[in-house]
Backbone as CSV, one residue per row, in Angstrom:
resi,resn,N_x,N_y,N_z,CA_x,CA_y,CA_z,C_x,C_y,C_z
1,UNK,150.180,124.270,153.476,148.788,124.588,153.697,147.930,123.329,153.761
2,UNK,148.186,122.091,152.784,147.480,121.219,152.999,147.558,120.266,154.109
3,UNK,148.869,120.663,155.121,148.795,119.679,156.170,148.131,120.326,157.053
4,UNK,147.978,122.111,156.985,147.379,122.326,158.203,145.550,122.037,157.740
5,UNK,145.427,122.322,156.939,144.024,122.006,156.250,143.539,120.180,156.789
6,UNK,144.148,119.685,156.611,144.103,118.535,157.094,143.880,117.738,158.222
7,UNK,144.652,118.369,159.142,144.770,118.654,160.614,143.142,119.194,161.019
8,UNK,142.634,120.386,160.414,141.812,121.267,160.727,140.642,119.995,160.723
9,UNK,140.489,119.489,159.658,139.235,118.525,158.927,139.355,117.509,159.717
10,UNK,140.794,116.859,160.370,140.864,115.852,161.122,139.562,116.299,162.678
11,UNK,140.378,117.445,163.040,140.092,117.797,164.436,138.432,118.065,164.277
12,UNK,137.734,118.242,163.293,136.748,118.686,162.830,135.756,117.566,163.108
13,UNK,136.591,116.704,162.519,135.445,115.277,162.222,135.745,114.452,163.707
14,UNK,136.731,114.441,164.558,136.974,114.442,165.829,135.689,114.746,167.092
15,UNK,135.944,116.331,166.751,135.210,116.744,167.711,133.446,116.216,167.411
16,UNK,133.355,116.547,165.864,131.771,116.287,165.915,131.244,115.047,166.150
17,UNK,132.413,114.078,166.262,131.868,112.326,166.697,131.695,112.674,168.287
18,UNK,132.903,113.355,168.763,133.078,113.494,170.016,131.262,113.915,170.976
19,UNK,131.086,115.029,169.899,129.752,115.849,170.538,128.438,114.464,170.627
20,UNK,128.882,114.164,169.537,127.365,113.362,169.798,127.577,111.953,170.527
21,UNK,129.007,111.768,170.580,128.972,110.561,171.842,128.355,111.333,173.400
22,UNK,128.818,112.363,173.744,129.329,113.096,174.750,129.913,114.331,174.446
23,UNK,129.055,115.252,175.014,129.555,116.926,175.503,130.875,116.868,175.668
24,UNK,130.650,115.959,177.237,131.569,116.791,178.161,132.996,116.330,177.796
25,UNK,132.953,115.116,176.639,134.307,114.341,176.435,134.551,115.842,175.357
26,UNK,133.587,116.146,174.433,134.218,116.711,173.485,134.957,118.014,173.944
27,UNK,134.687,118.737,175.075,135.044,120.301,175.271,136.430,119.498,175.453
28,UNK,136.528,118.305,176.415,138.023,118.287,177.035,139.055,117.972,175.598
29,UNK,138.471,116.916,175.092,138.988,116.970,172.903,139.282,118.389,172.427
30,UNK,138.002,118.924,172.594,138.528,120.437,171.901,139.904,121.261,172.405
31,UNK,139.945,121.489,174.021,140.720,121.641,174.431,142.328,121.260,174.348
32,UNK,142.291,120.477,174.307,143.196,119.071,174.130,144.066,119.246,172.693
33,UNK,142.820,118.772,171.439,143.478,119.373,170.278,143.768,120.932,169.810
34,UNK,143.574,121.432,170.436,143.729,123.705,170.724,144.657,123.515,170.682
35,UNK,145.366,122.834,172.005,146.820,122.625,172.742,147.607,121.964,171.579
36,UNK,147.432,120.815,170.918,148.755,120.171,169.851,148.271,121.103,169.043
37,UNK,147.187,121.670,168.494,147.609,122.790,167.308,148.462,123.900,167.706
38,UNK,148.290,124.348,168.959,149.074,126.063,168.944,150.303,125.012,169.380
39,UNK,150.827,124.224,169.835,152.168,123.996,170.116,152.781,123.243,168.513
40,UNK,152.262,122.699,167.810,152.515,122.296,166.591,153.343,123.708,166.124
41,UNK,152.149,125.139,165.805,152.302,126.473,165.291,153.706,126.715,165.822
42,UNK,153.642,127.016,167.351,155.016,127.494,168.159,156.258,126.778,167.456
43,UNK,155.904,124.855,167.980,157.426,124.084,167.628,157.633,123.766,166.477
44,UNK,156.434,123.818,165.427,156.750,122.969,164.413,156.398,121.318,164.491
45,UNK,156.844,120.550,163.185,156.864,119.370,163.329,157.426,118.242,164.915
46,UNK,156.387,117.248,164.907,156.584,116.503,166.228,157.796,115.840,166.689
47,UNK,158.390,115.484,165.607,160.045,115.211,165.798,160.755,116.091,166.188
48,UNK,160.278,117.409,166.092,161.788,118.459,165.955,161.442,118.738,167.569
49,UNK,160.098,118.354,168.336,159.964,119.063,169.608,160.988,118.899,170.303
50,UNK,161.162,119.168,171.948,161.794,119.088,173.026,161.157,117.985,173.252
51,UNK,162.289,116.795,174.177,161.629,115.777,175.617,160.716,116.125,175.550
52,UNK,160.634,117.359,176.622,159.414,117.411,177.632,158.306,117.720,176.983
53,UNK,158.602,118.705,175.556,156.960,118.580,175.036,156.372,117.049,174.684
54,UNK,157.589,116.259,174.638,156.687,115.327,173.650,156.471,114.203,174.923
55,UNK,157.149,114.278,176.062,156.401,114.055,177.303,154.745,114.222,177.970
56,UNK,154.692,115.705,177.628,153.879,116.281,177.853,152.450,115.746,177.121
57,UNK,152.886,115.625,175.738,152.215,115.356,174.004,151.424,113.735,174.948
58,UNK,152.499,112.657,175.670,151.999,111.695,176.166,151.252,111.410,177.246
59,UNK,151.471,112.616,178.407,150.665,112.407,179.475,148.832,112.952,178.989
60,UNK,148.609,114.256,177.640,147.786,114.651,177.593,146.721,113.449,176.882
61,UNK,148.270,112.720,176.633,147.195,111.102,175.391,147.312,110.519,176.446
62,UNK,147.207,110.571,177.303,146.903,109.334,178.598,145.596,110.063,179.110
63,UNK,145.669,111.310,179.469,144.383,111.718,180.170,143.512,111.401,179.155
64,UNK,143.105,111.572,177.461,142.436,111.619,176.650,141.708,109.662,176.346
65,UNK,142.990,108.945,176.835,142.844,107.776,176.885,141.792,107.222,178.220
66,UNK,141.820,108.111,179.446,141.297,107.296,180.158,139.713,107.850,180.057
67,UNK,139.744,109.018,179.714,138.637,109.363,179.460,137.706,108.623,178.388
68,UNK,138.458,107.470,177.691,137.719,106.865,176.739,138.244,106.756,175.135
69,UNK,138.695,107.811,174.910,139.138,108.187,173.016,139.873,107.041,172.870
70,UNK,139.255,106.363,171.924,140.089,105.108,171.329,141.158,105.407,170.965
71,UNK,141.333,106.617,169.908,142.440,107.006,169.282,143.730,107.139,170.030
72,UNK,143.293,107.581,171.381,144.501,107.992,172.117,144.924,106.826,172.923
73,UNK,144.046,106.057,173.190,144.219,105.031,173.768,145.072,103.924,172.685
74,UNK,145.192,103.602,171.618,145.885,103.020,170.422,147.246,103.806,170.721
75,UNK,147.240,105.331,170.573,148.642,105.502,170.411,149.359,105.499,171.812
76,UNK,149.053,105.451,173.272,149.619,105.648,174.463,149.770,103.667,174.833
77,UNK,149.154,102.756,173.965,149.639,101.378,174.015,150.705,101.403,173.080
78,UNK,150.908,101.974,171.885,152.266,101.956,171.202,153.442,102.118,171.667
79,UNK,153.088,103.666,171.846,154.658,104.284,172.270,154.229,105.330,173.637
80,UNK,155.129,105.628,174.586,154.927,106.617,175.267,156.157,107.642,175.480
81,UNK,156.105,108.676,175.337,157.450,109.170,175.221,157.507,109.775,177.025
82,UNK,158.671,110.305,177.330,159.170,110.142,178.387,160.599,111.395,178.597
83,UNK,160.720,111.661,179.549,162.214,112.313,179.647,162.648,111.221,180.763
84,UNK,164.254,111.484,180.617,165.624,110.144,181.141,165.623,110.704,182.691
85,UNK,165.569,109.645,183.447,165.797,110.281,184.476,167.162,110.030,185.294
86,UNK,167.873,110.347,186.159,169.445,110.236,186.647,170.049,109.589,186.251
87,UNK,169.699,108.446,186.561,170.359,107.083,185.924,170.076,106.464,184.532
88,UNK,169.282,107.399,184.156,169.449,107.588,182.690,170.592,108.073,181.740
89,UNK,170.728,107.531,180.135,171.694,108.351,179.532,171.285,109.535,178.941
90,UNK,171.906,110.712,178.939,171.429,111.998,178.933,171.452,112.319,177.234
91,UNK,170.841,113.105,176.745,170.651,113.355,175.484,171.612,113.176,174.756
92,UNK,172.693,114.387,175.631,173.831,114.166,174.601,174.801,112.957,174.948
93,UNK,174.634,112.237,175.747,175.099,111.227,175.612,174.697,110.282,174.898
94,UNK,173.774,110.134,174.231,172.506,109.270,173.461,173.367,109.745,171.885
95,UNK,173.312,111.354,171.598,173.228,111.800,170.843,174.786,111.520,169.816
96,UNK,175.929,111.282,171.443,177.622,111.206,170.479,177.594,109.685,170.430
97,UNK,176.958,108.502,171.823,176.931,107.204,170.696,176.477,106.908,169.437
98,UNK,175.459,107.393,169.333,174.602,107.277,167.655,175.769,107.756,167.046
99,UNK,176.464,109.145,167.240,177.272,109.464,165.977,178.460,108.543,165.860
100,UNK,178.837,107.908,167.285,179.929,107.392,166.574,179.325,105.461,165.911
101,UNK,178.294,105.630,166.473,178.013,104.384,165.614,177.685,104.370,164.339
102,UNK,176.932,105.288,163.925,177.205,105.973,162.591,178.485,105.816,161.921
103,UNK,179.402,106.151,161.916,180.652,106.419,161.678,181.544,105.173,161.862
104,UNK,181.130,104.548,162.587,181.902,103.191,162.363,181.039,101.833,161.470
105,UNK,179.723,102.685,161.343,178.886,101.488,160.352,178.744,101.739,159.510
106,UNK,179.070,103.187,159.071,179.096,103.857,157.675,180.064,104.232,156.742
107,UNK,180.245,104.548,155.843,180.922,105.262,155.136,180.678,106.954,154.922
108,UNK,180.154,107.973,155.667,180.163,108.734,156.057,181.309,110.119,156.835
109,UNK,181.465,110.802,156.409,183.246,111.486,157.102,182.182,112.087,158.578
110,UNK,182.629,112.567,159.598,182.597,113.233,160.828,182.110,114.396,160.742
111,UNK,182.570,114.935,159.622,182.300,116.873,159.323,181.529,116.791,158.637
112,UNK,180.953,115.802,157.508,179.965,115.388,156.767,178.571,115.331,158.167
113,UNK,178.836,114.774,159.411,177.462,114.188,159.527,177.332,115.615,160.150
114,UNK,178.511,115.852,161.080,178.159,117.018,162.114,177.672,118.825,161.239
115,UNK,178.107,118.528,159.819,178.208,119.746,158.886,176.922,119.711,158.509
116,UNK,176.241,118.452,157.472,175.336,118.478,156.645,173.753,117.770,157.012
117,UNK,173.866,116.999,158.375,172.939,116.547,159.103,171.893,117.554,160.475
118,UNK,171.187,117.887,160.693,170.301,117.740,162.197,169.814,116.943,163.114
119,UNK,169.909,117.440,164.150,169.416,115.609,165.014,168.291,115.894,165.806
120,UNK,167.587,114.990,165.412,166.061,114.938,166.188,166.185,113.490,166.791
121,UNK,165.933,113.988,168.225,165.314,112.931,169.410,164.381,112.798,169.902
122,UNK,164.180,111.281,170.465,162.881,110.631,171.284,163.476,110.269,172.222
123,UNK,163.049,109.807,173.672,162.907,109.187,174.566,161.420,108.332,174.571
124,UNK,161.924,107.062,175.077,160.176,106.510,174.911,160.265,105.228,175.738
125,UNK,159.226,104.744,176.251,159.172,103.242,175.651,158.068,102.970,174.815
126,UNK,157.807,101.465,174.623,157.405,100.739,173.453,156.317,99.535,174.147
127,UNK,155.193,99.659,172.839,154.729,98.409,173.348,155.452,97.423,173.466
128,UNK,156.528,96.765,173.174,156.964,95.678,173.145,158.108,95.669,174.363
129,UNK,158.011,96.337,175.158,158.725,96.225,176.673,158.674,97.760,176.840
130,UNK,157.528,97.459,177.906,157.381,99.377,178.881,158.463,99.182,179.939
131,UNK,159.048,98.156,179.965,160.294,98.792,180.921,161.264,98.540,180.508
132,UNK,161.752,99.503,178.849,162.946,99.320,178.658,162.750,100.755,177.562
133,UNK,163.723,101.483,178.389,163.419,102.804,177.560,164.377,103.289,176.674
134,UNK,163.951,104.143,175.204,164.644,103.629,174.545,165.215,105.230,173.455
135,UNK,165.931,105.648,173.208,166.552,106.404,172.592,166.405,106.271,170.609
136,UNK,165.503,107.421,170.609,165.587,107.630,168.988,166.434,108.545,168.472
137,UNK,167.326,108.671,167.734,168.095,109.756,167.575,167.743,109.400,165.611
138,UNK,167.615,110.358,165.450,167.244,110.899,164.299,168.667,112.004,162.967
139,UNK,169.274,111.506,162.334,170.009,112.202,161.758,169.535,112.699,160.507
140,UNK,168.931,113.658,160.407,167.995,114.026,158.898,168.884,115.180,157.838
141,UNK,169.185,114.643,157.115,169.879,116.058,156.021,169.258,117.829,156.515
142,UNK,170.396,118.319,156.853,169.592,119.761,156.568,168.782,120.265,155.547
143,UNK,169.356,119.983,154.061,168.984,120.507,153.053,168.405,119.240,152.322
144,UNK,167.295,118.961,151.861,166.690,117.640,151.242,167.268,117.816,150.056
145,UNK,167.698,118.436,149.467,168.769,118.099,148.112,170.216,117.566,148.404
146,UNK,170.488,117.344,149.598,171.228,116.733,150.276,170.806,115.052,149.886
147,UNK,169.913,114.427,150.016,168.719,113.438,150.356,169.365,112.343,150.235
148,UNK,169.326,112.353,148.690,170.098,111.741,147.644,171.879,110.827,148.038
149,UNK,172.584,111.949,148.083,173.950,111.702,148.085,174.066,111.458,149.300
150,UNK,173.329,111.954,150.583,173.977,111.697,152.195,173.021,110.500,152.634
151,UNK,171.507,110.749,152.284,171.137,109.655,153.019,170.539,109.770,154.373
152,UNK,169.704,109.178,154.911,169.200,109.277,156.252,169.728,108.338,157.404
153,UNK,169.983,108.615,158.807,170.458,107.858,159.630,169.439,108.046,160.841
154,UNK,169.357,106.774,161.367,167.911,106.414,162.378,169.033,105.849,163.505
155,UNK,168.806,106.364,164.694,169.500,104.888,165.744,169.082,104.721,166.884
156,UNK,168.257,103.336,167.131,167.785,103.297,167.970,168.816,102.197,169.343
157,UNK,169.071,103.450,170.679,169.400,103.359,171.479,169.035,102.167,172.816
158,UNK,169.034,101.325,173.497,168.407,100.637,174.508,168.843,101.804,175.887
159,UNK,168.744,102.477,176.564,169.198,102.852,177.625,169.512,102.590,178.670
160,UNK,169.419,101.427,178.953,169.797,100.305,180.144,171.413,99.760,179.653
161,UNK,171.399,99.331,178.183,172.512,98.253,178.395,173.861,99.256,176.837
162,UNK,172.683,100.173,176.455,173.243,100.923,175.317,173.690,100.273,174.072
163,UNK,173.151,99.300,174.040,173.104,98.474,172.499,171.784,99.124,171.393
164,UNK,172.863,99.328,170.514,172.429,100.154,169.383,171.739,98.896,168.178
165,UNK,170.547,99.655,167.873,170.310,99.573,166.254,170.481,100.677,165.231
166,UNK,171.257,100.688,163.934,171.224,101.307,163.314,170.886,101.337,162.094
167,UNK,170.368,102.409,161.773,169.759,101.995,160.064,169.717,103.087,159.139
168,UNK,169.967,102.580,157.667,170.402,104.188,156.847,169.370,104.217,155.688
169,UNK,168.941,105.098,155.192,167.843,104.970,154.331,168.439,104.009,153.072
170,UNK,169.343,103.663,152.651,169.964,102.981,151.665,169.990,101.329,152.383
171,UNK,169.675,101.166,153.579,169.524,99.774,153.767,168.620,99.119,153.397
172,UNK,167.508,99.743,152.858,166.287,99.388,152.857,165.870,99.501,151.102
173,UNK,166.889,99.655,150.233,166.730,99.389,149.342,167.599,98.561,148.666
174,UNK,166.773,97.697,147.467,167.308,97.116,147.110,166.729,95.567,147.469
């Protein structure tokens, strides 16, 4: 409740800057944020979406960007997400390198990741080279009492040359 409460107060204090810069920016804001709330409701959290919504999530922060919104304009210079196109590597091809890089950088069993893990993906690029697009694959415990003993796995893909980064929530401590 408190994230959607949050959300609500965000979009709130949004729109009413919006109104008194500009009307006509705010109806297209209002509009705009309608759309990531009822698709939030439908998909859930922004990681768990499809490509194409979170494609979609980027072209609507580009229109919102040129229209002016700083905000959107900050996050469409970060990251832009994207779906692969032909000569692209395809999800699940994205999806069995990560696992087996996983598995050869980990100590992790096979039936362990494929049993007790979910996988959430990105396609994107990055401020730091828009022409090099790049594969997030996401390995998150099903069960967060899991957390503990399995651990989190991140791997980020290059899609051009398929050189992996990988990283486990236990790398980072210590």
């Amino acid at each position: 409740m408190k994230g959607i409460l949050k959300r609500l107060t965000l979009t709130a204090l949004i729109l009413a800057t919006a109104i008194a810069a500009s009307p006509s920016m705010a109806e297209g804001l209002y509009s705009g944020y309608a759309f990531i709330n009822e698709r939030h409701e439908e998909l859930g959290d922004f990681d768990t979406w499809p490509l194409e919504e979170k494609a979609a999530f980027s072209e609507w922060q580009r229109e919102l960007a040129e229209q002016g919104d700083k905000d959107a304009q900050y996050e469409i210079s970060a990251v832009v997400y994207g779906v692969p196109g032909e000569d692209n590597m395809t999800l699940e091809e994205a999806v069995e390198l990560a696992r087996q890089g996983i598995l050869a950088k980990y100590a992790v069993k096979a039936e362990v990741l494929l049993g007790k893990f979910k996988v959430e993906a990105s396609y994107f690029t990055h401020f730091m080279d828009y022409e090099v697009p790049l594969w997030m694959i996401d390995f998150r415990v099903k069960d967060y009492d899991d957390m503990m003993d399995l651990g989190h796995y991140l791997v980020y893909i290059f899609d051009q040359t398929r050189e992996m980064e990988l990283y486990n929530a236990a790398d980072s401590v210590g």
